[in-house]
Each structure stands twice: as structure tokens, then as C-alpha cells.
C-alpha positions in Angstrom: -87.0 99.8 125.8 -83.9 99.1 128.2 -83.1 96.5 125.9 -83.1 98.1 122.7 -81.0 101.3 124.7 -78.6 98.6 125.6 -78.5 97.1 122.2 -77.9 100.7 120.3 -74.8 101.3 123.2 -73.7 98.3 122.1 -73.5 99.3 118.6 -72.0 102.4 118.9 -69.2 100.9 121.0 -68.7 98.9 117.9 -68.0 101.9 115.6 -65.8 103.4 118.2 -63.9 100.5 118.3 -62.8 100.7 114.4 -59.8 100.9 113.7 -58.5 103.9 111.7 -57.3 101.8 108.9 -60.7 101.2 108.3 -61.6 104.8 107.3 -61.3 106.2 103.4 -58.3 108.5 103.2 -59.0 112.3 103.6 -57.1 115.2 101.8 -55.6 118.0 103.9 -57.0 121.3 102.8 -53.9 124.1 102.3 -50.3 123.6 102.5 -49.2 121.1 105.3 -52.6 119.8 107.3 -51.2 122.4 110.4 -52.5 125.4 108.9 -56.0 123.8 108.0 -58.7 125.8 108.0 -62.5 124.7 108.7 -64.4 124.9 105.2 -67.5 127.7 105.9 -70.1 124.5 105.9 -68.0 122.8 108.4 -67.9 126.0 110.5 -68.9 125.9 114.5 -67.5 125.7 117.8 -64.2 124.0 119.2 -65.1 120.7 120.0 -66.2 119.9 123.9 -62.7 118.2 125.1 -63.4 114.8 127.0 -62.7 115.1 131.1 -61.0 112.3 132.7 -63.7 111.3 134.3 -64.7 110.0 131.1 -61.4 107.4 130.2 -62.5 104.3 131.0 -61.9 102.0 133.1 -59.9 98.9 132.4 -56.8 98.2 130.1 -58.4 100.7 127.5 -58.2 103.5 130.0 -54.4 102.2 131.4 -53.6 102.9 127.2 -55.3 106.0 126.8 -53.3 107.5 130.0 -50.1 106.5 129.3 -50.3 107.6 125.8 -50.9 110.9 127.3 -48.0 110.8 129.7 -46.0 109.8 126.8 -46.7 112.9 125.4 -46.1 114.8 128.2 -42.8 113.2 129.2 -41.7 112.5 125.4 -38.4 113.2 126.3 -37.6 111.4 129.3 -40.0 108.2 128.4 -38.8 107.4 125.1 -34.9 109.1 125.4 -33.9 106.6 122.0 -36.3 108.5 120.1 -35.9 112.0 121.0 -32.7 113.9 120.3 -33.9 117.3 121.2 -35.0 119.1 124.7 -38.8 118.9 123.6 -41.7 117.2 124.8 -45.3 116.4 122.3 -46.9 119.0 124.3 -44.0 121.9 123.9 -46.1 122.7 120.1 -49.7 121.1 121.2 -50.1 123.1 124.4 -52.4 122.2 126.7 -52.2 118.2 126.6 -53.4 118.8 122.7 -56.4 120.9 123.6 -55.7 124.1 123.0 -57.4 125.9 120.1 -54.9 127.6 117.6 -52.1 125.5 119.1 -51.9 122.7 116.6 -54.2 120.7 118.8 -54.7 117.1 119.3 -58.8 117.3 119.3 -60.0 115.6 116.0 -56.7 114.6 114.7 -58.1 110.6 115.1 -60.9 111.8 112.8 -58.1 113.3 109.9 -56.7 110.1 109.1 -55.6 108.3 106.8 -55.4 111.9 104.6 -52.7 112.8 101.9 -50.1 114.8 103.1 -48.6 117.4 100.0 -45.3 117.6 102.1 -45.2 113.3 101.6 -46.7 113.3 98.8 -48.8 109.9 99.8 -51.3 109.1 101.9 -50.4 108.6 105.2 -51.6 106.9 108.6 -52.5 108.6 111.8 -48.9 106.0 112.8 -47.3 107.9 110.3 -48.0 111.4 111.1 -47.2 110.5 114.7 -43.5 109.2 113.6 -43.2 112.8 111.2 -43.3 114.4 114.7 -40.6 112.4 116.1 -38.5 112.8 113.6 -38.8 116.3 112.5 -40.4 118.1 115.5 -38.5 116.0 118.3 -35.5 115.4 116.1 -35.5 111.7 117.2 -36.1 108.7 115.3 -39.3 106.9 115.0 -41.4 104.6 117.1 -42.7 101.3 115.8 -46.0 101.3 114.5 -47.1 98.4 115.8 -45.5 99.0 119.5 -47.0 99.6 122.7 -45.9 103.1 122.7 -47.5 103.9 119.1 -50.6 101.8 120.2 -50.7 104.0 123.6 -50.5 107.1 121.7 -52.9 106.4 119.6 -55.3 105.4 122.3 -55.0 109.0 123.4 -55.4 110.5 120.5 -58.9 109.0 119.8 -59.8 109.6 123.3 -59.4 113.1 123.0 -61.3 113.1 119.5 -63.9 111.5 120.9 -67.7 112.6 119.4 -65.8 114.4 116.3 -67.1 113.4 112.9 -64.6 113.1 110.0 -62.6 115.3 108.7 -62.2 116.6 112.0 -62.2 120.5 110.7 -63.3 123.0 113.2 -62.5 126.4 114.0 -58.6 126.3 116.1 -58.0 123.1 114.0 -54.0 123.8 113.5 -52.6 126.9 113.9 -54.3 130.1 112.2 -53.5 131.6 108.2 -52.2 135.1 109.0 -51.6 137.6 106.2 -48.2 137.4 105.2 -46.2 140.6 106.3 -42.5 141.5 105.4 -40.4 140.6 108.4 -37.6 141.5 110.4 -35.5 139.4 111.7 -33.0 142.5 113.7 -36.5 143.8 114.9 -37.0 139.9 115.5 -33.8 139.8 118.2 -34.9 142.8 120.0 -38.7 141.4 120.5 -37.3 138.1 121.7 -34.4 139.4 124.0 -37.6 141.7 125.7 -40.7 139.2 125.5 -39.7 135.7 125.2 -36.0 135.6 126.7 -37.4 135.7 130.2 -38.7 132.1 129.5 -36.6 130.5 126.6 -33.7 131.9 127.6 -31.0 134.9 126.3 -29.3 132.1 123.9 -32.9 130.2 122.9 -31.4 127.1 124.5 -34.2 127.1 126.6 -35.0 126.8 130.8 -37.1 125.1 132.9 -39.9 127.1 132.1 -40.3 126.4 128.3 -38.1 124.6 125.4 -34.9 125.5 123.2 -36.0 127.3 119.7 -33.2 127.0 118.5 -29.9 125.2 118.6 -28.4 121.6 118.7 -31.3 120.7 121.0 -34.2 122.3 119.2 -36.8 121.0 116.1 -34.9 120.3 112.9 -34.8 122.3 109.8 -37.4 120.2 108.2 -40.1 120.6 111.2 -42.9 122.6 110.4 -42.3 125.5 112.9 -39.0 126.4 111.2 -41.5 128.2 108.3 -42.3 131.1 108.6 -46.1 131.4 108.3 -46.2 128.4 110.7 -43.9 129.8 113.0 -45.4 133.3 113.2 -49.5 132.3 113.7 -48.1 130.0 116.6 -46.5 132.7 118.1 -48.6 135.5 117.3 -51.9 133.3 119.2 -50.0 131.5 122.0 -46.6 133.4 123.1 -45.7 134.5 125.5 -47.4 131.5 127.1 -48.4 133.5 130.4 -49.9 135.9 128.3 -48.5 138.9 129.8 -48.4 140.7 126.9 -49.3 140.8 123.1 -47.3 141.0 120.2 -49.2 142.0 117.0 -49.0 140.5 114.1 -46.0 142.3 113.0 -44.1 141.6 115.5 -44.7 137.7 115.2 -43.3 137.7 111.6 -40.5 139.3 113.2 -39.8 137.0 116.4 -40.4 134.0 113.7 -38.0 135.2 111.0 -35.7 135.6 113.4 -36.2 132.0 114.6 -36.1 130.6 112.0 -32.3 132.1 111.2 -31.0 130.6 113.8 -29.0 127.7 113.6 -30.7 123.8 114.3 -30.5 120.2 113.7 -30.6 119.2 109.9 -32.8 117.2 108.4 -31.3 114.9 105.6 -34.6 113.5 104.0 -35.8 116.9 103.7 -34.4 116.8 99.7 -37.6 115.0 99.2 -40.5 116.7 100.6 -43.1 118.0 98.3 -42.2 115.6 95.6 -45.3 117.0 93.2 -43.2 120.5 93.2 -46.2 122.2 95.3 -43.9 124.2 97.8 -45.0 126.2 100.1 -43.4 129.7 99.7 -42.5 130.2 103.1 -40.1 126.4 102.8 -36.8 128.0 103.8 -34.8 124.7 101.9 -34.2 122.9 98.5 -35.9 120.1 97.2 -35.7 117.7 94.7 -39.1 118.9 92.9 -37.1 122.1 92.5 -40.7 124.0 92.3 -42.3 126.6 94.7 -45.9 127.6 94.9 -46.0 131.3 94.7 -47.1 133.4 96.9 -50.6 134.0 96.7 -51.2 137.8 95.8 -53.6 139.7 98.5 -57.0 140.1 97.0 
């Protein structure tokens, strides 16, 4: 019986160690993968998140560490690749592991998916590099670097135990109702809730990132849209909690945010290429088309 226990570890240590390449490509349900929702059949809790008592031992667990600190230094460990004042875990709070704030939990089990905003099907590799280049406003890492690889580690390690697709409830941020915003009632929520921590100008401070400005995510990140913009806030800001905006005044602080000035993003022309746009996309493509807004039942 020990030997056949020992024998079925062994085999599951096997399918761990595939590689994601080896997986069939997955779609991502709704507009952009980040505002996934969990289908009703796939519906239960948030995934346990692994302790790090759990990384293992070894080279695999020297990986699956610095992948993390990667993330949490991005700025400071990679400064070629980042052109902005933002770290990974500015947008996934929480080391990735915080439900509702785009988290990290699963995202090993989502790839390779097609991504509407590409147009293809992508690699976990790739989806990484979208970050850096839209979210970070850097340039990308090589996929087949020590970085990527290290980042990657971390990413499975924190998916560990959850099945493709890797849809729960928190997966992303949340679908809020759309609601006409304000961007002057926008200013005057900002300068009285989150000033205190992003500072008067949205350059940012010590306690939390620029949202704006030469230092801040591009035009074509997801978090300068709208919906995006305003279920992240309306769930996770002010960070300390110490109050609560409703879901009004989200839309509000977010259509302000997104007004303000920041980094372009040249490629931008050619996202959505199959003309499905979302309706909250505040630029022009090449596909010329929007989806339209989806009428409230």
C-alpha cells in the first residue's frame, strides 16, 4: 500500500510538472478575460491560496520566490522594462490573492485562451508581457528568460489544486451595472477619499501608485476603461478601507481617471481586430466597430 501511495505521488508530480503549452487553448468568457465571470456550474468558493510553507524546497522553490519578489519589486528589479512608478502587485493586491482584485489564483489554469482584445490565442508568456507593456508601461521580458520562467513558476504555485479554466467567484474584477458618470463629481471624491494616499496631483506617494500622469498605466491598459476601472475601485479603494464609496461614486472617481492625461500606447490602433469593442474602449481602432452597450433587462 506505501508503494502504490508512493507511486500515485509520483504521478501526480508528473501532471504538475506539464508545461502550459501542453494544455488546449481556452476562451475568455466577456470582454477582456479581467472582467470574467464564473459560469453558474462552475460556481463555489475562492480557491484556498497555497501558504509558504508549502513552496518547495530546492531550485523549484528558489524560482517560485523570486518570481514573487519580481512581482513585488517590478519596478526596481526589472528598471529596463518598466517605464512607470508601478509594481505587479499595485492592480493584483495582495501578492495576486485577493478576490475581486484581478488576482493571480488560477491564472496558470486560463492559459493558453483567446484573448478578443488580441485577437489570437495567447500564452500565459504572453499575457504576462501585455502587463508590461500596457499596465507597467515598459517593454517586454523574454519569454524564454529567467525572469519570465521565475514568474511563471509563481504563478502556477499560487494556482496550485485549481482545475482548468480556472473560473471562480473574485476571478478578475467584478461586472457592475453601468451608471452615467461624473467625472467633476469624480475630482471632488478623489481630492476627499483617495488624495490622502495617491496624492493631490495622482502622481502618487509612498503609500500607493500614480493614476495618472507620465508615470502611470498607458492608455491602452485595461484600468483606463471605465467599467474596469470603476469595479476595481468600487471593491478595493480606498485600500485601508476606511470608508466606502457606492457604486456611483466609483463610476465617478473612474471617469475621472480615466480623463486624465497618461502614457500612450501606439499599438493600441490594433486591438480588437474582429471589431468586437468593448463600449467602455475610450480609443480608436483599426476594426472601426464597437459592441454596443448591452441594454439593462
Amino acid at each position: 500500500m506505501a508503494r502504490l501511495r508512493r507511486l500515485f505521488g509520483l504521478v501526480v508530480l508528473g501532471l504538475l510538472g506539464c508545461t502550459v503549452r501542453q494544455r488546449s487553448p481556452r476562451t475568455a468568457p466577456g470582454d477582456e478575460g479581467i472582467e470574467r465571470k464564473a459560469r453558474s456550474e462552475e460556481a463555489g468558493q475562492f480557491p484556498r491560496v497555497p501558504s509558504d510553507s508549502e513552496i518547495p524546497p530546492g531550485l523549484l522553490g528558489l524560482s517560485i520566490r523570486r518570481g514573487r519578489a519580481l512581482l513585488r519589486n517590478t519596478r526596481d528589479s526589472l528598471p529596463h522594462n518598466v517605464g512607470s512608478d508601478l509594481r505587479c502587485f499595485s492592480c493584483h493586491l495582495r501578492d495576486g490573492a485577493q478576490p475581486g482584485a484581478a488576482p493571480l489564483v488560477g491564472a496558470y489554469s486560463r492559459f493558453p485562451q483567446y484573448r478578443a482584445r488580441t485577437g489570437a490565442v495567447i500564452l500565459i508568456e504572453d499575457r504576462v508581457n501585455d502587463c508590461f507593456e500596457r499596465s507597467l508601461n515598459g517593454t517586454a521580458i523574454p519569454a524564454d528568460g529567467p525572469d519570465m520562467r521565475d514568474i511563471v513558476a509563481y504563478l502556477a504555485f499560487i494556482s496550485r489544486g485549481v482545475p482548468p479554466p480556472g473560473l471562480f467567484p473574485g476571478t478578475g474584477v467584478r461586472t457592475l451595472d453601468p451608471l452615467p458618470a461624473d467625472s467633476v463629481r469624480g475630482r471632488a471624491v478623489f481630492a476627499s477619499v483617495c488624495a490622502r494616499c495617491h496624492g493631490p496631483s495622482g502622481r502618487g506617494t509612498p503609500l500607493a501608485p500614480p493614476v495618472w500622469g507620465p508615470r502611470s498605466f498607458n492608455i491602452g491598459a485595461a484600468f483606463g476603461r471605465l467599467r474596469v476601472a470603476a469595479a476595481f475601485i468600487r471593491d478595493n479603494m480606498p485600500f485601508d478601507r476606511a470608508v466606502t464609496l457606492t457604486d456611483q461614486q466609483a463610476f465617478d472617481v473612474a471617469a475621472f481617471l480615466v480623463s486624465r492625461p497618461r502614457p500612450d500606447f501606439a499599438r493600441k490602433v490594433y486591438d480588437w481586430p474582429n471589431g468586437d469593442v468593448p463600449p467602455d474602449v475610450s480609443y480608436p481602432t483599426k476594426s472601426g466597430r464597437r459592441t454596443p452597450p448591452r441594454p439593462k433587462p
